[in-house]
C-alpha positions in Angstrom: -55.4 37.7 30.8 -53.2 40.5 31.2 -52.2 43.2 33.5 -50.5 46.8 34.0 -47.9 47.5 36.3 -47.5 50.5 37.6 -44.4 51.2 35.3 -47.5 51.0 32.3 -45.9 47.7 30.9 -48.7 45.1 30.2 -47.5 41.5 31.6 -49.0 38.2 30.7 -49.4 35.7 33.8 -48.5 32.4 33.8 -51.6 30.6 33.1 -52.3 32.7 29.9 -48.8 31.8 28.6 -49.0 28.4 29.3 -52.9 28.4 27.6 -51.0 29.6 24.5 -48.0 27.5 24.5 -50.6 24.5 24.9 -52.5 25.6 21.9 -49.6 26.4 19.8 -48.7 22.9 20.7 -51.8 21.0 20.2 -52.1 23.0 16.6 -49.0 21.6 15.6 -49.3 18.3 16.9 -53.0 18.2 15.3 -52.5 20.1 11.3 -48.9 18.9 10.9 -48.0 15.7 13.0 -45.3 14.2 15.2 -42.5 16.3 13.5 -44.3 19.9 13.8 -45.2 19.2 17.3 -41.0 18.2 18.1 -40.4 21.8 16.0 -42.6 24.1 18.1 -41.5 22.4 21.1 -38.1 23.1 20.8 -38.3 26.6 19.0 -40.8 27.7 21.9 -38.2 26.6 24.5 -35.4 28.3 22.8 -37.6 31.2 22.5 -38.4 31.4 26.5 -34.5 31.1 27.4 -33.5 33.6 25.2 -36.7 36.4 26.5 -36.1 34.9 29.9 -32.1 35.7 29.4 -33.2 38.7 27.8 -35.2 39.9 30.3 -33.0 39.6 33.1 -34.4 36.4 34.9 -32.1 34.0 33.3 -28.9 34.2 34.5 -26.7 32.1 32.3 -23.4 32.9 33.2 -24.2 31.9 36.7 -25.5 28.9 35.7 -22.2 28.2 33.5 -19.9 28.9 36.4 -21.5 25.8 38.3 
């Protein structure tokens, strides 16, 4: 499900994201096996960093300094 902020961006919440990571997943894991599962895994996680640093609520230089 999605929503408008006032700014007119459309946002996805949290369940919706996770309902399609889960899928993305579980379509791996299903059609291609072990291996495929791993890949999507890892690509999706470097995929949220990167539009989590991207979008400004990743910090990673803060998190380098510790």
């Amino acid at each position: 499900m999605t929503y408008v902020r006032e700014t007119g961006e459309c946002m996805m919440n949290a369940a919706t994201t996770g309902l399609a990571a889960g899928m993305a997943l579980g379509f791996a894991g299903y059609f291609g096996g072990f291996w495929a599962f791993l890949l999507v895994l890892v690509l999706g996680t470097a995929g949220l960093i990167t539009g989590l640093a991207l979008q400004g609520d990743l910090d990673l230089r803060a998190r380098r300094r510790r």
